[in-house]
KENUDO-371206 format. One line per field, with one value per residue: x, y, z of N, C-alpha, C in turn; residue number from 1. Coordinates in steps of 0.2 Angstrom, whole numbers, always signed. Layout:
<nodes>
n.east	X ...
n.north	Y ...
n.up	Z ...
ca.east	X ...
ca.north	Y ...
ca.up	Z ...
c.east	X ...
c.north	Y ...
c.up	Z ...
nulum	NUM ...
</nodes>
This chain:
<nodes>
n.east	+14 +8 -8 -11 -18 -16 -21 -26 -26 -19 -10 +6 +21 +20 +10 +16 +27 +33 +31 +33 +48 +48 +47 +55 +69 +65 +59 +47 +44 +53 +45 +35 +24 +13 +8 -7 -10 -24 -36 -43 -50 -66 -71 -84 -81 -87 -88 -75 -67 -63 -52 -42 -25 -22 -14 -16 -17 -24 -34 -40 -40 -49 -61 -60 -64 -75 -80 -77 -69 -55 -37 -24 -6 +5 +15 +21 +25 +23 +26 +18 +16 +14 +13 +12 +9 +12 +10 +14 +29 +28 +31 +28 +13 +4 +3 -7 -20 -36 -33 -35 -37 -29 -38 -37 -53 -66 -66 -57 -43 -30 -37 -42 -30 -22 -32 -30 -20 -16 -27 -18 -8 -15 -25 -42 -52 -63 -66 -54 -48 -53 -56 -53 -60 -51 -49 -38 -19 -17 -28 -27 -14 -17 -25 -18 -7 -16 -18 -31 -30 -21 -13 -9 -13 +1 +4 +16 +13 +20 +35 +43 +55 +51 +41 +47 +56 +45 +41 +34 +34 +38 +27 +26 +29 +20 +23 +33 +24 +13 +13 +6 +1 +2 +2 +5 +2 -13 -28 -41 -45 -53 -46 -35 -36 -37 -29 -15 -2 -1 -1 +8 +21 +18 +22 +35 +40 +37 +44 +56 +57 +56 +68 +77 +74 +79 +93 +98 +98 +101 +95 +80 +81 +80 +67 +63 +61 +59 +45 +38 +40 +49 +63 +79 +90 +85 +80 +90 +90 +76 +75 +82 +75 +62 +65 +65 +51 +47 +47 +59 +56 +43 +32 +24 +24 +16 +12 +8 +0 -11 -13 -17 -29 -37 -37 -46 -57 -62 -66 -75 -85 -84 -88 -86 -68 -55 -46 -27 -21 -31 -31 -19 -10 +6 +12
n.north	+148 +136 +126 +108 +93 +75 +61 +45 +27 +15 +15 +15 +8 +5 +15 +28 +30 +38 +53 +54 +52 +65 +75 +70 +74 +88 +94 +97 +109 +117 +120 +128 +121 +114 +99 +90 +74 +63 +51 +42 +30 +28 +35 +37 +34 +44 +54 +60 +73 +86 +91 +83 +74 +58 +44 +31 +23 +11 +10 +24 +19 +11 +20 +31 +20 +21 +34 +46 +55 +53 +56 +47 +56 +50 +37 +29 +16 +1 -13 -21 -18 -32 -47 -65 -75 -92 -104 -115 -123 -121 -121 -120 -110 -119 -127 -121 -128 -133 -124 -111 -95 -77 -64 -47 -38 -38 -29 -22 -18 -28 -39 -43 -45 -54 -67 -66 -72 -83 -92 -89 -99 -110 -114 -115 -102 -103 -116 -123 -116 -107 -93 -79 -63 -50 -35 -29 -28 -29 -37 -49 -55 -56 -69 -77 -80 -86 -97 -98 -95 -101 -96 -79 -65 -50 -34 -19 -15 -24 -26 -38 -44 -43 -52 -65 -66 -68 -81 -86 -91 -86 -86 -78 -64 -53 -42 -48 -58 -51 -36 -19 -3 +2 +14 +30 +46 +53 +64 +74 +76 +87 +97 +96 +104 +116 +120 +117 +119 +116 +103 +101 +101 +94 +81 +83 +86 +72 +64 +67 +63 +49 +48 +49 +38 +26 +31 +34 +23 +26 +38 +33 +21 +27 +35 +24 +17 +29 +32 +19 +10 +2 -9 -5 -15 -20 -10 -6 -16 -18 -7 -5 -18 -13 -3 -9 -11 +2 +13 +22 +35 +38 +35 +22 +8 +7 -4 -11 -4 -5 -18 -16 -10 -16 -28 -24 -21 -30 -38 -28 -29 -21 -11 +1 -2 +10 +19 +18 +32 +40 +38 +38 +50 +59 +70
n.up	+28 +19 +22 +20 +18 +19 +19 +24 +22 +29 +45 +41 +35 +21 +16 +20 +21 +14 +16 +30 +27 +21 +31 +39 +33 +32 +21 +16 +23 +13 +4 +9 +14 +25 +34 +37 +44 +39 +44 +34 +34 +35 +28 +16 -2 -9 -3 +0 +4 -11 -7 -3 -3 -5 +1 -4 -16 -20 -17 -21 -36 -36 -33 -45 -54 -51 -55 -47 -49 -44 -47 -50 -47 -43 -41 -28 -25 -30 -30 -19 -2 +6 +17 +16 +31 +39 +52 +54 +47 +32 +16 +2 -6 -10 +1 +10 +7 +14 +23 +37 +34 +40 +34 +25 +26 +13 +6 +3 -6 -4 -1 -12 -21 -12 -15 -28 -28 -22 -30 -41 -36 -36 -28 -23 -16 -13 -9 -6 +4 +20 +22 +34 +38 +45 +51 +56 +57 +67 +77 +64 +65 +81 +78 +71 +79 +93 +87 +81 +65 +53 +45 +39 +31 +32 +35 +30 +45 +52 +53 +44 +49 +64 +63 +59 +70 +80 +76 +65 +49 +31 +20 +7 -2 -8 -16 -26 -32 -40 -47 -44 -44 -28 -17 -16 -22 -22 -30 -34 -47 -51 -40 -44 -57 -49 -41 -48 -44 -34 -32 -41 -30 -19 -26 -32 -20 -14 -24 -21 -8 -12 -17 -10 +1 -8 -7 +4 +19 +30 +35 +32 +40 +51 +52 +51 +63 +73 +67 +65 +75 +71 +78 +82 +80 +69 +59 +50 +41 +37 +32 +21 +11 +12 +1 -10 -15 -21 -30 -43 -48 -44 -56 -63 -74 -90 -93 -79 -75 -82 -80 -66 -68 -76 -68 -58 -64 -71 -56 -50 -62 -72 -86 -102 -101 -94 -102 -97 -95 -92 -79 -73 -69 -73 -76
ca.east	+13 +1 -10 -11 -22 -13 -27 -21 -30 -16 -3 +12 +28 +19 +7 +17 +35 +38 +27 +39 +54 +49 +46 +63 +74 +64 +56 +37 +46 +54 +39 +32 +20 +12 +6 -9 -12 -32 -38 -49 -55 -73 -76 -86 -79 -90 -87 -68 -64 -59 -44 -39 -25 -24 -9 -19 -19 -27 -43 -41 -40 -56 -64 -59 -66 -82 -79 -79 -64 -48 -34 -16 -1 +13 +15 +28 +23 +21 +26 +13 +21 +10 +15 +7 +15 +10 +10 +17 +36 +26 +36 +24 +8 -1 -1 -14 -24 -38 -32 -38 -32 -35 -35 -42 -59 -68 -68 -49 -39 -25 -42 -43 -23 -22 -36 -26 -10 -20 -27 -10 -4 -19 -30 -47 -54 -71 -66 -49 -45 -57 -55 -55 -57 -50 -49 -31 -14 -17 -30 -25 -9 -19 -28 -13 -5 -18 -21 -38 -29 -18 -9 -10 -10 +1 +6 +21 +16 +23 +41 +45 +61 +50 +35 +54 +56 +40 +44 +31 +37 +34 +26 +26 +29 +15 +28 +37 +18 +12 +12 +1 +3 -4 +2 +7 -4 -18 -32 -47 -46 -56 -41 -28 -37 -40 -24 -8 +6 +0 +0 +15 +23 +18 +25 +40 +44 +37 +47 +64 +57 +59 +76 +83 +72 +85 +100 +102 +96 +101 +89 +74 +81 +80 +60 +57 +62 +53 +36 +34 +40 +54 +67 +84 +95 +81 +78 +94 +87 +68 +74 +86 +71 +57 +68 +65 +45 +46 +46 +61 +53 +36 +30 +24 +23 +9 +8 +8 -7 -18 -15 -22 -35 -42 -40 -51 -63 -66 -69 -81 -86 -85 -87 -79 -64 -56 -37 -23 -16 -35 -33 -12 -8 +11 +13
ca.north	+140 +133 +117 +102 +87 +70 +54 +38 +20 +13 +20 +11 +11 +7 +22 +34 +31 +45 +57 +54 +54 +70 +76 +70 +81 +96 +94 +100 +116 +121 +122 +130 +117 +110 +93 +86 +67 +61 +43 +40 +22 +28 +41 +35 +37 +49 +61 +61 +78 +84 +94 +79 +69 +51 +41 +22 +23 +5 +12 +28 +19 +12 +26 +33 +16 +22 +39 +48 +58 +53 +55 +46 +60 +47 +29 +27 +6 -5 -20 -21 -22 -37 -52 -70 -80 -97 -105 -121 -122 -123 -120 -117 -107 -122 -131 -119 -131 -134 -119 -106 -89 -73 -59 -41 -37 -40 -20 -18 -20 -33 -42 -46 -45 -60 -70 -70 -75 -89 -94 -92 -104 -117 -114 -111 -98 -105 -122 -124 -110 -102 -84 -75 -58 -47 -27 -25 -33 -32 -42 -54 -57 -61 -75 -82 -82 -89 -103 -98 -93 -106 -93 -73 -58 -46 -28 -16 -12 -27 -28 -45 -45 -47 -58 -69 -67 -72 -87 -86 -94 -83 -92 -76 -57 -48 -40 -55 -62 -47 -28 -16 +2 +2 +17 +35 +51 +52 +70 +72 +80 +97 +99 +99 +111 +124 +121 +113 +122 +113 +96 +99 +103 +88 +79 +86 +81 +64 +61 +68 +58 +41 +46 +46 +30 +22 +33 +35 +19 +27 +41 +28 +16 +33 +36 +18 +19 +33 +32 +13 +6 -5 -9 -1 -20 -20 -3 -6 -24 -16 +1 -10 -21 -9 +0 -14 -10 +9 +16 +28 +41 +41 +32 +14 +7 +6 -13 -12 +3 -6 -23 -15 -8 -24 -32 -21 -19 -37 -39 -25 -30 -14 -11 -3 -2 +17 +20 +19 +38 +45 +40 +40 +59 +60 +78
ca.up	+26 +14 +24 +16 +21 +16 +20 +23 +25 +35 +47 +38 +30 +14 +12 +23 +21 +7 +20 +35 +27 +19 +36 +42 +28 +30 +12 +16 +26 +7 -4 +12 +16 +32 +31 +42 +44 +41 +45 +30 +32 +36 +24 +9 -9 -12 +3 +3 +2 -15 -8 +0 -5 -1 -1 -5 -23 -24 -16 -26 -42 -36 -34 -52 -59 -50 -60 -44 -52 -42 -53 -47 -49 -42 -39 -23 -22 -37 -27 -12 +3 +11 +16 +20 +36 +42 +58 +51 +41 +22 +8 -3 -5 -11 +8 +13 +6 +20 +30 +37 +33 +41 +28 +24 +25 +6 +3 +5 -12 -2 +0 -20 -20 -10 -19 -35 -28 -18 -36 -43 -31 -40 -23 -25 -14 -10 -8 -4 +9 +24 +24 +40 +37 +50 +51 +55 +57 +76 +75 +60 +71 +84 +75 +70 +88 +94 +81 +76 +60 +51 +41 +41 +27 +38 +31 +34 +49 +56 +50 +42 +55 +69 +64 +61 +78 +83 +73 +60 +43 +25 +14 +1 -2 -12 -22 -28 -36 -42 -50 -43 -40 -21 -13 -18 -21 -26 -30 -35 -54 -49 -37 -47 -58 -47 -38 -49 -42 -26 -32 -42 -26 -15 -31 -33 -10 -14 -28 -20 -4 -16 -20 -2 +1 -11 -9 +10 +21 +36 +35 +32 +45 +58 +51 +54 +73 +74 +67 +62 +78 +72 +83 +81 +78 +62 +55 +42 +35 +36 +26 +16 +10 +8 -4 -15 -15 -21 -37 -42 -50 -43 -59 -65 -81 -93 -91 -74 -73 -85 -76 -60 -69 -79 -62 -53 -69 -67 -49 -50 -66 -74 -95 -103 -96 -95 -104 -92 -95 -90 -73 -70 -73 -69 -78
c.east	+6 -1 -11 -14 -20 -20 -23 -28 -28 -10 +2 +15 +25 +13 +10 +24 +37 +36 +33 +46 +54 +51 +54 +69 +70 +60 +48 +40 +50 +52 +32 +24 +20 +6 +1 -13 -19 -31 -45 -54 -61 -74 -77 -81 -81 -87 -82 -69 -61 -53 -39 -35 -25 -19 -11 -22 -21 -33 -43 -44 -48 -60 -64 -64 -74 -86 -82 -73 -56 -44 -27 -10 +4 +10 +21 +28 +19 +22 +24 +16 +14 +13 +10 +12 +8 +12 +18 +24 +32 +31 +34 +16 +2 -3 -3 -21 -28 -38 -35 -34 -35 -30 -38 -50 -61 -67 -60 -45 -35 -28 -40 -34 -21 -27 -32 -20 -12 -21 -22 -5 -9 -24 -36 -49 -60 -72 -61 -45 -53 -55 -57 -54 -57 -49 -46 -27 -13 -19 -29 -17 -11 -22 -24 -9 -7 -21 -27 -35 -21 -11 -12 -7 -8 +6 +14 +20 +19 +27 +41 +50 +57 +45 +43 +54 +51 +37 +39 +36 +34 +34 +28 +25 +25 +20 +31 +30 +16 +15 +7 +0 -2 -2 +6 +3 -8 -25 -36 -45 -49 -53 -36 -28 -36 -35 -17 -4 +8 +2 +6 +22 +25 +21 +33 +43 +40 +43 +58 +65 +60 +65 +81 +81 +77 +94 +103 +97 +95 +97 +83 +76 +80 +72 +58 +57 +59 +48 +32 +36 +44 +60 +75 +91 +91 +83 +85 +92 +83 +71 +78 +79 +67 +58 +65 +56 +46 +51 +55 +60 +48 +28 +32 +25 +17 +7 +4 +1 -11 -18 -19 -30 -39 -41 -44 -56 -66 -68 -77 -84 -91 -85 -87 -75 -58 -47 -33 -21 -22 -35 -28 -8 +1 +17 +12
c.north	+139 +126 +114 +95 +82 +63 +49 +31 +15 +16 +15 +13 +13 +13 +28 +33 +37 +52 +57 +55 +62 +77 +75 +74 +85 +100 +98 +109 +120 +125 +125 +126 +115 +104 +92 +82 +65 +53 +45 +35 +23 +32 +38 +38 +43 +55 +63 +72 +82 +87 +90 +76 +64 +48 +34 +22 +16 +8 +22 +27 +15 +14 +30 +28 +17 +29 +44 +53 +57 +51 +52 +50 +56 +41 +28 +19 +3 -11 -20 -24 -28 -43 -60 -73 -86 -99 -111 -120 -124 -120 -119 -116 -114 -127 -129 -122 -134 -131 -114 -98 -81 -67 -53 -40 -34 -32 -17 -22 -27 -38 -46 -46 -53 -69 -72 -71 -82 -94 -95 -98 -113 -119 -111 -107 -100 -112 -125 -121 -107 -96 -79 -69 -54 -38 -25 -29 -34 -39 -49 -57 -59 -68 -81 -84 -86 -97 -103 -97 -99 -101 -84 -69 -53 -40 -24 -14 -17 -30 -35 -46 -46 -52 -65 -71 -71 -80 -90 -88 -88 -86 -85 -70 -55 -47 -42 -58 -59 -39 -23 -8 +5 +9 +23 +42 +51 +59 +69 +80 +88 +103 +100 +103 +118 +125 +118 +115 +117 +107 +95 +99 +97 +83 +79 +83 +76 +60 +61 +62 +50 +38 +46 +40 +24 +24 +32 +29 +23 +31 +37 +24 +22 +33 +29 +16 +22 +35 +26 +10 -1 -5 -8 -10 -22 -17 -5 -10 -20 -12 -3 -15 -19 -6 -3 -11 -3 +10 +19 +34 +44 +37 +25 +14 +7 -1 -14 -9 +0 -15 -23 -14 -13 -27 -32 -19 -28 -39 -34 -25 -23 -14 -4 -1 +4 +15 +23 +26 +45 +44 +40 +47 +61 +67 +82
c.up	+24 +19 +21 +19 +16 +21 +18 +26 +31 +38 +47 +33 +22 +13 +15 +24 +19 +11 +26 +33 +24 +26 +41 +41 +27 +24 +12 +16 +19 +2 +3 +12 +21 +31 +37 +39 +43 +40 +39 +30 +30 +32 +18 +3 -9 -9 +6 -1 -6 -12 -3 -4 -4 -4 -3 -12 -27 -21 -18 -32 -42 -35 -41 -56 -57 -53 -54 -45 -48 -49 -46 -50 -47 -40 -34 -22 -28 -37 -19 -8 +8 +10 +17 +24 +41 +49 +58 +46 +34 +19 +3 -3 -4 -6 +10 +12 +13 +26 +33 +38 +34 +36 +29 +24 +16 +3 +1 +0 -10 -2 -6 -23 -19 -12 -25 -33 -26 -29 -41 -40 -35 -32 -25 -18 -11 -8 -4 +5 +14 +26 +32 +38 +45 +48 +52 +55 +64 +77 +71 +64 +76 +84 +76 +75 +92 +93 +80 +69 +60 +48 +41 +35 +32 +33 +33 +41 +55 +52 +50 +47 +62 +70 +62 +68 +82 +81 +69 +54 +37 +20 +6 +0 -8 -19 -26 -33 -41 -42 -47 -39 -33 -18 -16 -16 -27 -27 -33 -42 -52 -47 -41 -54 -56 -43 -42 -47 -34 -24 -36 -36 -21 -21 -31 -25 -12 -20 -28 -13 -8 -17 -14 -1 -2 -11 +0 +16 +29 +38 +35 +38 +52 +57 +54 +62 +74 +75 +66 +69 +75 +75 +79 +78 +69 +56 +47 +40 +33 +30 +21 +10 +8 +2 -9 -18 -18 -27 -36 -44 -49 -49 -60 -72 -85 -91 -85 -72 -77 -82 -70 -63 -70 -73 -60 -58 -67 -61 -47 -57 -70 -79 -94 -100 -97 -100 -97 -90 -94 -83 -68 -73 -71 -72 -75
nulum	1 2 3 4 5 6 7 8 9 10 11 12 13 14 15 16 17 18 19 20 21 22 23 24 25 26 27 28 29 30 31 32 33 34 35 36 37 38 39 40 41 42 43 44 45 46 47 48 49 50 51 52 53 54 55 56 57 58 59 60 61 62 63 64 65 66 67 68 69 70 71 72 73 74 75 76 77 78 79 80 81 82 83 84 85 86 87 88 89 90 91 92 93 94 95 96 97 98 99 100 101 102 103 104 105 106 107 108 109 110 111 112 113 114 115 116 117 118 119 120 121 122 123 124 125 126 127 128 129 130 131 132 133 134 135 136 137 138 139 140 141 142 143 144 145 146 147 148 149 150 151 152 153 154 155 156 157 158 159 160 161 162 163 164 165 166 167 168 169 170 171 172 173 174 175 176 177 178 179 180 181 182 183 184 185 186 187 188 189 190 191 192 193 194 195 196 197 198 199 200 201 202 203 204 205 206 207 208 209 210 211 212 213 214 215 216 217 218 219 220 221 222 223 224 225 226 227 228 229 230 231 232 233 234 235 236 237 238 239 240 241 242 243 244 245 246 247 248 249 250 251 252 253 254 255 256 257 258 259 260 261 262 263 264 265 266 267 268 269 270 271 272 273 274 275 276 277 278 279 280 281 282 283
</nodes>
């Protein structure tokens, strides 16, 4: 068995779905591969490993744009699984106005995600809204529980079915506002030089994973009990819904890859700004 080191930023459906279900059907065990999990949060850009890959292909593609060579070979997630949920029954983004809202720490792509939809809504961000930035959806749910926070960016790992329960309101799914390919895999260009059979490989079970994601629910609605901790009267809605968020081939579109890009060229006000097909390799 060949190892394999897969890096993740957070442990959720959306950057580790296509990895457990692979995991579930036997898929790694074909192309004689063994897969072990790493917590990346802490490791600098610079210092990730190259023979690492890393499923959070929104802080990949910031690291490419830093010209630290990460290349993205697949997009599993082109609509961001994050949501926003209020306290309050609103019905529209635009009554956060004066609220406070606990979101991602400023370093974390959902971070400038959430910014433009806020803006999209006709809120200004520095005037309008007080940003609580918090470090996890543990956390950022506690806020919100609490009532220090008025309103909550809250990720997969807290199935939309139970923040329901918990009788949170949604004001608005990521996916639904914008495009942005967040989650997939992602290597560092030198690696897939010196290695492509390996990354054609990981490719090839990510992109068969994609195809049971949308073909067979019951298989994902097993993974999500599983390893996401969602509860067994859920797991079909969840898997049924996620579906929605997930590529089918592994690929985005060009609009879509250069809309991320010029997003994140403007936020780090980056010149000039690279061509889409130098930093989404899906050959």
């Amino acid at each position: 068995m060949t190892a394999v080191t897969l890096g993740f930023k957070a442990f959720d459906a959306h950057e580790l779905l296509c990895h457990f279900v692979a995991v579930h059907a036997g898929l790694y065990q074909r192309e004689n591969l063994e897969i072990e999990l790493a917590d990346i949060t802490f490791i600098p850009d610079a210092e990730l490993p190259r023979h690492f890959f890393q499923a959070s292909c929104g802080a990949a593609l910031t690291s490419a744009l830093k010209g630290l060579g990460q290349k993205i070979v697949l997009v599993a997630v082109d609509r961001p699984m994050f949501w926003i949920y209020s306290r309050a029954p609103y019905e529209r983004l635009a009554q956060l106005s004066q609220c406070k809202l606990a979101t991602f720490p400023v370093m974390a792509p959902p971070h400038q995600m959430a910014n433009l939809i806020l803006r999209k809504a006709g809120l200004d961000i520095r005037e309008d809204v007080t940003l609580l930035q918090a470090r996890d959806d543990v956390a950022r749910l506690g806020l919100l529980r609490s009532g220090s926070a008025d309103a909550a960016v809250i990720s997969s790992a807290i199935a939309p079915a139970r923040m329901a329960r918990l009788g949170f309101h949604q004001l608005c799914w990521f996916g639904d506002e914008l495009r942005f390919p967040s989650t997939g895999l992602a290597i560092d260009q030198a690696f897939i030089q010196r290695k492509p059979e390996q990354v054609q490989a990981m490719v090839r079970i990510h992109r068969e994973s994609l195809r049971l994601i949308h073909a067979d629910p019951d298989l994902t609605s097993a993974v999500l009990r599983e390893y996401f901790e969602v509860d067994g009267a859920s797991s079909h809605e969840t898997a049924t819904l996620y579906a929605t968020a997930f590529t089918d081939d592994g690929r985005t579109s060009r609009d879509i890859a250069e809309g991320a890009i010029h997003s994140l060229c403007d936020a780090m006000a980056i010149t000039p700004r690279p061509a889409w097909n130098e930093l989404y390799v899906f050959e």
